[in-house]
C-alpha positions as CSV (number, residue, x, y, z in Angstrom):
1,X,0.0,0.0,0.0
2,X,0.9,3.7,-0.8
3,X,2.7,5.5,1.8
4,X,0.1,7.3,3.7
5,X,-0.4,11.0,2.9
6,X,-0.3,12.7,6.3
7,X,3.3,10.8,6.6
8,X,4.2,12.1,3.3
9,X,3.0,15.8,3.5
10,X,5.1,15.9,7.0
11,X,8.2,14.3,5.5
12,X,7.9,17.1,2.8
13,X,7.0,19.9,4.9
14,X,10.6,18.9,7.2
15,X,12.1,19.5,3.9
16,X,14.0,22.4,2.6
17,X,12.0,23.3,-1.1
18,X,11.2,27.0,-1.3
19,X,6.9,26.8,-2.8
20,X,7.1,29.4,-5.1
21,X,3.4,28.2,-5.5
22,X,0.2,29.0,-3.2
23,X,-0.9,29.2,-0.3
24,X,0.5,32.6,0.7
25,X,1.3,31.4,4.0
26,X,4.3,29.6,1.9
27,X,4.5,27.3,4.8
28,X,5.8,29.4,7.0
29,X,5.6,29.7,10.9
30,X,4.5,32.9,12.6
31,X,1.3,33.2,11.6
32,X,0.3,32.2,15.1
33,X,-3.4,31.6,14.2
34,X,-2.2,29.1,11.6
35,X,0.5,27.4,14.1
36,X,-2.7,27.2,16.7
37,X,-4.7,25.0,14.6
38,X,-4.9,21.4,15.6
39,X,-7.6,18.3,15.7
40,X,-8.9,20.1,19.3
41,X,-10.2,22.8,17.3
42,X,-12.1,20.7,14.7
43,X,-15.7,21.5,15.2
44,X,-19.2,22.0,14.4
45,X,-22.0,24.2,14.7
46,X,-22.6,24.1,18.6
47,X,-23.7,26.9,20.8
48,X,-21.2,30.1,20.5
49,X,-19.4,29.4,17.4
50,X,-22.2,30.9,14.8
51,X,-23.1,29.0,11.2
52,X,-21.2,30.0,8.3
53,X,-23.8,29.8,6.1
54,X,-26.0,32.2,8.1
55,X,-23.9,34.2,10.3
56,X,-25.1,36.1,13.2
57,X,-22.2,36.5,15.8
58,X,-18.9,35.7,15.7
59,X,-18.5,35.1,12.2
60,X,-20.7,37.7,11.5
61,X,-18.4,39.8,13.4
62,X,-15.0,38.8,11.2
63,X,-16.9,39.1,7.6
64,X,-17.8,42.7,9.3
65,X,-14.0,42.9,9.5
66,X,-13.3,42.1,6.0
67,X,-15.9,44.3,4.5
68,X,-14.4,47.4,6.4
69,X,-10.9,46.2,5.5
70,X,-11.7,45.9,1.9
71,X,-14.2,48.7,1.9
72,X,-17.3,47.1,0.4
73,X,-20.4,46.6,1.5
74,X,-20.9,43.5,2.8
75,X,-18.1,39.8,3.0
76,X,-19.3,36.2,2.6
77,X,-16.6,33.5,3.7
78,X,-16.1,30.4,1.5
79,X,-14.3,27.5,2.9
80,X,-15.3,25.7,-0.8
81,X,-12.6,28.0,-2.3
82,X,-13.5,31.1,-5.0
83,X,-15.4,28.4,-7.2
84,X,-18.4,28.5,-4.8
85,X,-18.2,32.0,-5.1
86,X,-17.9,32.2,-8.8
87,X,-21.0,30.1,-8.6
88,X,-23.1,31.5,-6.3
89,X,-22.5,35.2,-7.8
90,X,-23.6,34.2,-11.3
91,X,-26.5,31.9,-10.0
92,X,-27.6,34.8,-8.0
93,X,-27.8,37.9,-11.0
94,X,-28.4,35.2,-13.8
95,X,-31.8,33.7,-14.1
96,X,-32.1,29.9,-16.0
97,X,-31.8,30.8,-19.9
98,X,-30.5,34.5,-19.5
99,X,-27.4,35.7,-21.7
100,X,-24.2,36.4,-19.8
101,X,-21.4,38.7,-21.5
102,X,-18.0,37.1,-20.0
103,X,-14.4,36.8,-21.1
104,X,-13.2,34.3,-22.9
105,X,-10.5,33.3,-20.1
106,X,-12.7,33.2,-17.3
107,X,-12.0,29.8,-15.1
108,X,-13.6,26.5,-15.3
109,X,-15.8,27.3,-12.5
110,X,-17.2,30.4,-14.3
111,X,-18.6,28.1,-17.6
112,X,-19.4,25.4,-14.9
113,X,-21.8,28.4,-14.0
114,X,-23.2,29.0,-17.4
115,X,-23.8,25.1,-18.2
116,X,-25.7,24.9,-14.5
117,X,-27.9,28.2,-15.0
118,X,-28.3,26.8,-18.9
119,X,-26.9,30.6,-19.7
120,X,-26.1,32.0,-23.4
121,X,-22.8,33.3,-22.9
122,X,-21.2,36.2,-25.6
123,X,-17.6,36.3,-25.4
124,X,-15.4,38.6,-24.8
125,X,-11.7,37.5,-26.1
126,X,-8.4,39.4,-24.5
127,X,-6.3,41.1,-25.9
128,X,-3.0,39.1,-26.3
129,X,0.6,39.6,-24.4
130,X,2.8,41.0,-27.0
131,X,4.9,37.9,-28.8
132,X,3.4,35.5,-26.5
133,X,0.4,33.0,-26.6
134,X,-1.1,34.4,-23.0
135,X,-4.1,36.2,-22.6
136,X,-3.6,40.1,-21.9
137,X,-6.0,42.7,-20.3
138,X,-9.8,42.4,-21.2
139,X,-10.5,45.9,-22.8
140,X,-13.6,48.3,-21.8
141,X,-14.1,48.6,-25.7
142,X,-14.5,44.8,-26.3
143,X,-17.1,44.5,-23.2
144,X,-18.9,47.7,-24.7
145,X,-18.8,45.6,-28.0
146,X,-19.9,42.6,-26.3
147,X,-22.9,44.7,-24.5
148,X,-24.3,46.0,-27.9
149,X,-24.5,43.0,-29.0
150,X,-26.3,41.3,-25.8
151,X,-28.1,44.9,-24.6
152,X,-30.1,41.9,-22.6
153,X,-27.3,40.5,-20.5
154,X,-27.8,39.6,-17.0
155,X,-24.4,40.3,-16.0
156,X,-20.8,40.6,-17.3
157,X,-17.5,38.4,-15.7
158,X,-14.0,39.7,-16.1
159,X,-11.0,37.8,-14.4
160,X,-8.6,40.5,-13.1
161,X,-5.7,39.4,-12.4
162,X,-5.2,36.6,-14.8
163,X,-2.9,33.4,-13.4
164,X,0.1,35.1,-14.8
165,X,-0.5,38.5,-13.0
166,X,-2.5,40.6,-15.8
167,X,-4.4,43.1,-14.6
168,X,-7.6,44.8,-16.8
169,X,-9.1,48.4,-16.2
170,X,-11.5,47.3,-14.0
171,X,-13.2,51.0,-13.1
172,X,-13.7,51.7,-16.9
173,X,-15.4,48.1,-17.2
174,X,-17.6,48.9,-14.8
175,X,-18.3,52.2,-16.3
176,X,-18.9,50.5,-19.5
177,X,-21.6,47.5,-17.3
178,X,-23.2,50.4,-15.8
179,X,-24.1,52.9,-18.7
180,X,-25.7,49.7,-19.9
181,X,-27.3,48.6,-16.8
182,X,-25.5,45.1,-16.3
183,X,-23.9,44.2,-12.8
184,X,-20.1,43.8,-13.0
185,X,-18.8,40.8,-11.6
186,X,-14.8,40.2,-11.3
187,X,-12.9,37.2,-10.3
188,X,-10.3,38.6,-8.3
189,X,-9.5,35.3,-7.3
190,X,-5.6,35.5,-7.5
191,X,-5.5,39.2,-6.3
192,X,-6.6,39.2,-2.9
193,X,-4.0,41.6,-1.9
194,X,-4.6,44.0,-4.1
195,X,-5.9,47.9,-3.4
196,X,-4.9,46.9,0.4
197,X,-3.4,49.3,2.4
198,X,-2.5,50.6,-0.8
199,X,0.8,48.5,-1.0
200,X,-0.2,46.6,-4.4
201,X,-2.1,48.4,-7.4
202,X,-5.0,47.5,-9.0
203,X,-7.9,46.5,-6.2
204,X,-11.9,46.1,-8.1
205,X,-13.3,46.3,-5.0
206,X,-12.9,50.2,-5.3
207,X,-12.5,50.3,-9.0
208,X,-16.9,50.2,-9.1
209,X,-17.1,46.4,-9.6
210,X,-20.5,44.6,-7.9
211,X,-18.6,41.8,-6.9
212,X,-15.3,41.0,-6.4
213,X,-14.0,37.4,-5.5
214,X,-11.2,36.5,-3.8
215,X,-9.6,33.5,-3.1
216,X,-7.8,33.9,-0.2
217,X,-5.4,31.4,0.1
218,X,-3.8,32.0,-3.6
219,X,-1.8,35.0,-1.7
220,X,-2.5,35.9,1.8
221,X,-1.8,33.8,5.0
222,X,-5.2,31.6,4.8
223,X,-5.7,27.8,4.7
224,X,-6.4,26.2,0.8
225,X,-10.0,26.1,0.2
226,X,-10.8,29.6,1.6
227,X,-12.0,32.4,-0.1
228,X,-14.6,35.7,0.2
229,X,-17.1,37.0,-1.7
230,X,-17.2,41.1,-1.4
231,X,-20.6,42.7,-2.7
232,X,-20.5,46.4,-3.2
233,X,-22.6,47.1,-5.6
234,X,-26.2,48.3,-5.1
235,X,-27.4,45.8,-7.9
236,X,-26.3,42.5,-6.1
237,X,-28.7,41.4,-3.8
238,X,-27.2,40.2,-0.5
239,X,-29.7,38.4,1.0
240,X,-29.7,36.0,-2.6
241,X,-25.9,35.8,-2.7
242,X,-25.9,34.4,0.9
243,X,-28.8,32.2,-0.2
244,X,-26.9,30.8,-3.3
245,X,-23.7,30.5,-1.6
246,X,-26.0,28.4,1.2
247,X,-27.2,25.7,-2.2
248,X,-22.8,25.5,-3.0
249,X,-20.7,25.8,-0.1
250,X,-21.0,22.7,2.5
251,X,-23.2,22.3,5.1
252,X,-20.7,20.8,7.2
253,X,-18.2,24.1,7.0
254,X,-14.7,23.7,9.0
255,X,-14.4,25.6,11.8
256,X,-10.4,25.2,11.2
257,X,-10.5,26.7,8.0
258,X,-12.7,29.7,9.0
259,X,-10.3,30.3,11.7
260,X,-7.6,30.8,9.2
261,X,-9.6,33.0,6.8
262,X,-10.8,35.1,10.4
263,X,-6.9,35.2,11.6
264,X,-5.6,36.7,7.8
265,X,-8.0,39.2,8.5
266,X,-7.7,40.2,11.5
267,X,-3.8,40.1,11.5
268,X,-3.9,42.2,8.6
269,X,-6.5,44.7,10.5
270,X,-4.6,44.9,13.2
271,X,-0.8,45.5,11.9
272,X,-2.2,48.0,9.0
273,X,-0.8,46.0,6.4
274,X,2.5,45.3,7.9
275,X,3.5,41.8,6.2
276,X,2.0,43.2,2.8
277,X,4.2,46.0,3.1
278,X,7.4,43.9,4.3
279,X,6.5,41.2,0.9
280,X,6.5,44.4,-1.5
281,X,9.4,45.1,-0.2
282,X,11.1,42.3,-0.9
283,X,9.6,42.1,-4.3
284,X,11.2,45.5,-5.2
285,X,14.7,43.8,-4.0
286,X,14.2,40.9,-5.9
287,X,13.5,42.7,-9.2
288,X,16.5,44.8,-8.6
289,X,18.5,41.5,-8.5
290,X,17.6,40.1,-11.6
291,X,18.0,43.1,-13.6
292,X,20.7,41.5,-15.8
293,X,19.2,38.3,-17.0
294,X,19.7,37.6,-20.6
295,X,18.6,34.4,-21.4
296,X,15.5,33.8,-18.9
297,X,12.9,36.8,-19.2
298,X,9.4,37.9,-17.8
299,X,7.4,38.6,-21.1
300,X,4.0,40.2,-19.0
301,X,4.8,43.9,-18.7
302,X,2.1,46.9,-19.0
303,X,2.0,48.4,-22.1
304,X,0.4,47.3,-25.6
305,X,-2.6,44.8,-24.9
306,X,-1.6,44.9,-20.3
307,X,-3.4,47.6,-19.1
308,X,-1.5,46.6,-15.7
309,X,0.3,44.1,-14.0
310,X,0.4,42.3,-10.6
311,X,4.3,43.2,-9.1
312,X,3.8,39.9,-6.5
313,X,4.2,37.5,-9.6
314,X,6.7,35.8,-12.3
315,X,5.7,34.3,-15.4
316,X,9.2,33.1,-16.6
317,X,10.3,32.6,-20.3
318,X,13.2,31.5,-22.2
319,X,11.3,30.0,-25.9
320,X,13.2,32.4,-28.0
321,X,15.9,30.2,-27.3
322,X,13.7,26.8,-27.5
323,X,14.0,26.4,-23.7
324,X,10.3,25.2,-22.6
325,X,8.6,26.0,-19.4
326,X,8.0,22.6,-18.0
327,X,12.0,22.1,-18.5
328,X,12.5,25.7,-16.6
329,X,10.7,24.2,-14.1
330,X,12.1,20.8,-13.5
331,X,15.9,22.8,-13.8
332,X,14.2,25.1,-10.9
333,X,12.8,22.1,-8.8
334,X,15.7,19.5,-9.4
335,X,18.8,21.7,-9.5
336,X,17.8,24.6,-6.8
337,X,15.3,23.1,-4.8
338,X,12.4,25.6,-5.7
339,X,9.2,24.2,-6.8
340,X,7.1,26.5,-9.2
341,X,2.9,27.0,-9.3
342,X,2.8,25.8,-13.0
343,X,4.6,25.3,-16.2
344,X,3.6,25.2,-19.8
345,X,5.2,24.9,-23.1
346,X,5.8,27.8,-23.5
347,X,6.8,29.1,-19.5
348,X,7.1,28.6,-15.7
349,X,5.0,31.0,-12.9
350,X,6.8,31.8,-9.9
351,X,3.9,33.2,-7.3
352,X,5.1,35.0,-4.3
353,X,2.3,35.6,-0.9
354,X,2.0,37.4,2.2
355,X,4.8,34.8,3.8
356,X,7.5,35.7,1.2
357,X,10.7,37.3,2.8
358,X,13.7,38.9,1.5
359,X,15.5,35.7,2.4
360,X,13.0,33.3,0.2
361,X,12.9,35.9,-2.9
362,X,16.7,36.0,-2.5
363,X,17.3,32.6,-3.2
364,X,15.0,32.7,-6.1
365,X,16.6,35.4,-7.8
366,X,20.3,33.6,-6.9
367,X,19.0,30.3,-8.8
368,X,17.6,32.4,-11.0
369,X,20.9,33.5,-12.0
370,X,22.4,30.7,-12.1
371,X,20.1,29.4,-14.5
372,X,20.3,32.2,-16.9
373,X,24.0,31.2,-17.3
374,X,23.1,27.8,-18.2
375,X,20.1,27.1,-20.2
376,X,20.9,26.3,-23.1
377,X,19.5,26.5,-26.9
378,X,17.4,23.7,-27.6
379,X,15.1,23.8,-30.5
380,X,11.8,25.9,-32.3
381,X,8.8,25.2,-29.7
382,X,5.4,24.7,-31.3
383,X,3.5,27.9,-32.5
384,X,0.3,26.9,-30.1
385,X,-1.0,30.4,-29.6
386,X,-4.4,30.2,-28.9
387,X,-7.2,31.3,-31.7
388,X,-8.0,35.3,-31.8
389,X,-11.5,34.1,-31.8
390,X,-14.1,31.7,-29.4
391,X,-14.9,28.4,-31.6
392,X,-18.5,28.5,-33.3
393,X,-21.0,26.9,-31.3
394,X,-23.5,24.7,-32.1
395,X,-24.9,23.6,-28.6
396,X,-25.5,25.2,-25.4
397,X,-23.4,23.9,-22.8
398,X,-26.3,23.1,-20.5
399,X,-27.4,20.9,-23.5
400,X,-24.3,19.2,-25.2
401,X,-22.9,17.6,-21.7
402,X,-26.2,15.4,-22.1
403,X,-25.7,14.3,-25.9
404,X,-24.6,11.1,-26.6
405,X,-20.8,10.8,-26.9
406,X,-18.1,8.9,-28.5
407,X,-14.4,9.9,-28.3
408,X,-12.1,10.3,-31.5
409,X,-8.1,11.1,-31.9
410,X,-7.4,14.8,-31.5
411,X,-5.7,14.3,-35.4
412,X,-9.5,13.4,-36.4
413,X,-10.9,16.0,-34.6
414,X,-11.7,19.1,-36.7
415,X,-14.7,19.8,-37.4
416,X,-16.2,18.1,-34.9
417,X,-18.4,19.4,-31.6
418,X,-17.1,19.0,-28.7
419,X,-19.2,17.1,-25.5
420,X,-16.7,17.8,-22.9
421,X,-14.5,20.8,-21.4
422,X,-10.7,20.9,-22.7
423,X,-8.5,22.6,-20.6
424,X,-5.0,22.5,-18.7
425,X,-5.0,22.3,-15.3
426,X,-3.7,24.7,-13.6
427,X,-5.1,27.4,-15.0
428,X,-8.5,26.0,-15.4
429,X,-9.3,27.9,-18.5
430,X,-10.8,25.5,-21.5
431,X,-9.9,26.0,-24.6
432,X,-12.6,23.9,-25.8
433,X,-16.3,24.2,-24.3
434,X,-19.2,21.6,-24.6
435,X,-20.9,22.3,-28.0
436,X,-18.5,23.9,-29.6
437,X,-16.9,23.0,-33.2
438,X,-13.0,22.4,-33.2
439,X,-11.8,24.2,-36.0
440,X,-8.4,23.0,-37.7
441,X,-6.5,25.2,-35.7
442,X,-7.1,24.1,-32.3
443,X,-7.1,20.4,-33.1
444,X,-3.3,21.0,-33.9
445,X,-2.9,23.4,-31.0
446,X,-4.4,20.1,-28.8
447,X,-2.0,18.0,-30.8
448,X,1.1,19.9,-30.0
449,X,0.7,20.5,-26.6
450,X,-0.2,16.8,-25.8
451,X,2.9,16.2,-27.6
452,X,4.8,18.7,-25.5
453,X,4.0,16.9,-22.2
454,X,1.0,19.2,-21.0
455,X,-1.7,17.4,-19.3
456,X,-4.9,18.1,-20.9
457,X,-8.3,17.5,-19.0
458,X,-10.9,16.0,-21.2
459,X,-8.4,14.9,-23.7
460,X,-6.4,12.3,-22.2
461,X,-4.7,9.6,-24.3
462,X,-5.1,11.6,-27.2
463,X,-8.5,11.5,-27.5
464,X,-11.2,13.9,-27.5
465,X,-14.9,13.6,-26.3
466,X,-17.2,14.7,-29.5
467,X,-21.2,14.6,-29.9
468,X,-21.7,12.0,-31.8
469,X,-22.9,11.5,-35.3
């Protein structure tokens, strides 16, 4: 039998690799309402601890914390993780059947939305990082596009920051939602720390969006799985968000991870910010220190198609010299000890958090480096950018996950509809959704990164899940 994983997780937490990955809490100690929690804490909903799901006391109290720390008008907690919020805020402002204007980048838990709510979603598609196949800033224009052509939305979805740290003009989004009379709704799911305290740019919750979620854990010192939903718009209705976040998140909610999520927030009440402040910081030393790579560089900077950019993280690069990302990362992890949040073809992310230190961003940018000196030239990599436009669909979501199936090779693909969601995981955004045709294009973009080594979900083996004929 396997080793067990409690055994495992202790052997590697007694370990020296530096998680340039989430949590934010980067397994550090000194968070002492993190050390604190143990199996004596482990509760459930008896008399003095409140219900998460409809708080009236203490909980009530610390979501009371986070809406003043924030500034919005009222904080749900999640312990299911942003996904239950990304469900419950399009569940709540989207009835059954409704239209729903959303980027085309938006996670998996977004068009999980859409197919549940059987929605009619009109894309909005990024612009595109300069020499690069990532996904840049959504632009006001394209959502203004997108809203004249759906004046009947329900609401529109923007992911602000993206995985690799892009940041959109949220306040003239929501300028754009309003004029038109839509509720904004931004997944702010990896940019919990930002507008705080003023310390990192970029914050929705005061940029006019109606709801703003945050996944706590992707950068602050929370548990994984915990997350907030912020409402400050007049349009959202609070008492249906709680009800909707009620029908997602658990009945059974853990007392330990609400504990964390109450401890981030009051820890970063209390000390006005300090760690955020101490982490920029750090972040402003490290960038000083790499300064002279050559070979290894950070393609996401603002300017043509970034409207901004999140300074806490590194999407690392060396393809014009054939080097791929998953081999940046295995030279990272095998050579230097640091383990990265994700790799692709065609890069590596590097994610710092709240529990970063000059010491932990030092050694980065030392390995760093080193491996600038070393990497090598290797060979073209794949052009696998991903298409300027969404696929045609034929099928609603809601309906093509209940067509019959049969699977063919990605080769034989094209022109066939999809039944199933294609994506890489992380960052959970498909490239293929249920009822959609594959066009030429991205049955050879599926091709070459299988090929490459990239995991694709719903395309294992090869093989694609289509309607069938």
């Amino acid at each position: 039998m396997a080793e067990e994983l409690w055994k495992k997780l202790k052997k590697y937490g007694a370990g020296d690799a530096l998680p340039m990955h989430m949590p934010g809490h980067k397994r550090r100690d000194g968070f002492d309402y993190l050390d604190a929690l143990s199996p004596s804490l482990d509760i459930t909903e008896i008399d003095g601890f409140d219900d998460l799901n409809h708080p009236r006391e203490i909980l009530r109290d610390s979501e009371d914390a986070a809406s003043a720390l924030w500034g919005c008008r009222d904080t749900v907690y999640s312990v299911n993780g942003s996904t239950c919020c990304a469900l419950a805020a399009v569940r709540a402002l989207c009835p059954p059947g409704s239209r729903i204007v959303m980027a085309r980048n938006c996670h998996k838990s977004v068009y999980h939305a859409v197919e549940l709510c059987s929605l009619d979603p009109v894309y909005v598609m990024p612009e595109r990082v300069p020499g690069t196949p990532l996904c840049g800033s959504v632009s006001p224009e394209a959502v203004s596009r997108a809203l004249e052509a759906a004046p009947d939305a329900a609401a529109v979805v923007v992911t602000s920051p993206t995985y690799e740290g892009v940041i959109s003009d949220v306040r003239s989004i929501a300028e754009v939602s309003h004029r038109a009379g839509v509720p904004l709704i931004v997944d702010e799911a990896h940019g919990a720390h930002l507008g705080l305290f003023d310390v990192f740019p970029g914050g929705a919750v005061s940029s006019g969006a109606d709801i703003v979620i945050h996944s706590l854990h992707k950068t602050l010192a929370s548990l994984t799985q915990t997350a907030a939903l912020h409402i400050c718009g007049s349009s959202a209705d609070a008492d249906e968000i709680r009800r909707q976040m009620s029908v997602f998140q658990t009945s059974s909610p853990s007392y330990l991870l609400a504990a964390s999520i109450d401890g981030c927030v009051r820890r970063l009440a209390e000390t006005g910010g300090r760690d955020l402040i101490e982490w920029r910081g750090a972040l402003d030393g490290f960038r000083n220190k790499i300064r002279g790579l050559n070979n290894l560089r950070l393609p996401v900077k603002q300017g043509e198609g970034v409207f901004m950019t999140d300074p806490a993280r590194f999407f690392l690069t060396a393809s014009h010299i054939g080097a791929t990302g998953t081999e940046l990362h295995r030279r990272l992890r095998d050579g230097f000890g640091i383990e990265c949040e994700m790799s692709t073809v065609f890069g590596a992310l590097a994610m710092t958090g709240q529990g970063d230190s000059p010491k932990s961003l030092g050694r980065l940018a030392d390995a760093l480096t080193e491996l600038d000196k070393t990497i090598k030239p290797d060979s073209p990599l794949p052009d696998i950018a991903p298409p300027r436009a969404a696929p045609e669909r034929k099928y609603l979501s809601a309906d093509a996950v209940r067509m019959k199936k049969e699977t063919v090779p990605l080769r034989d693909a094209a022109g066939r509809v999809a039944a199933e969601y294609v994506y890489s995981y992380p960052p959970g955004i498909p490239i293929l959704v249920p009822g959609e045709t594959v066009c030429p294009d991205t049955a050879e973009a599926l091709v070459s990164l299988s090929l490459a080594g990239i995991r694709l979900r719903g395309a294992e083996n090869g093989l694609l899940a289509v309607i069938a004929e």
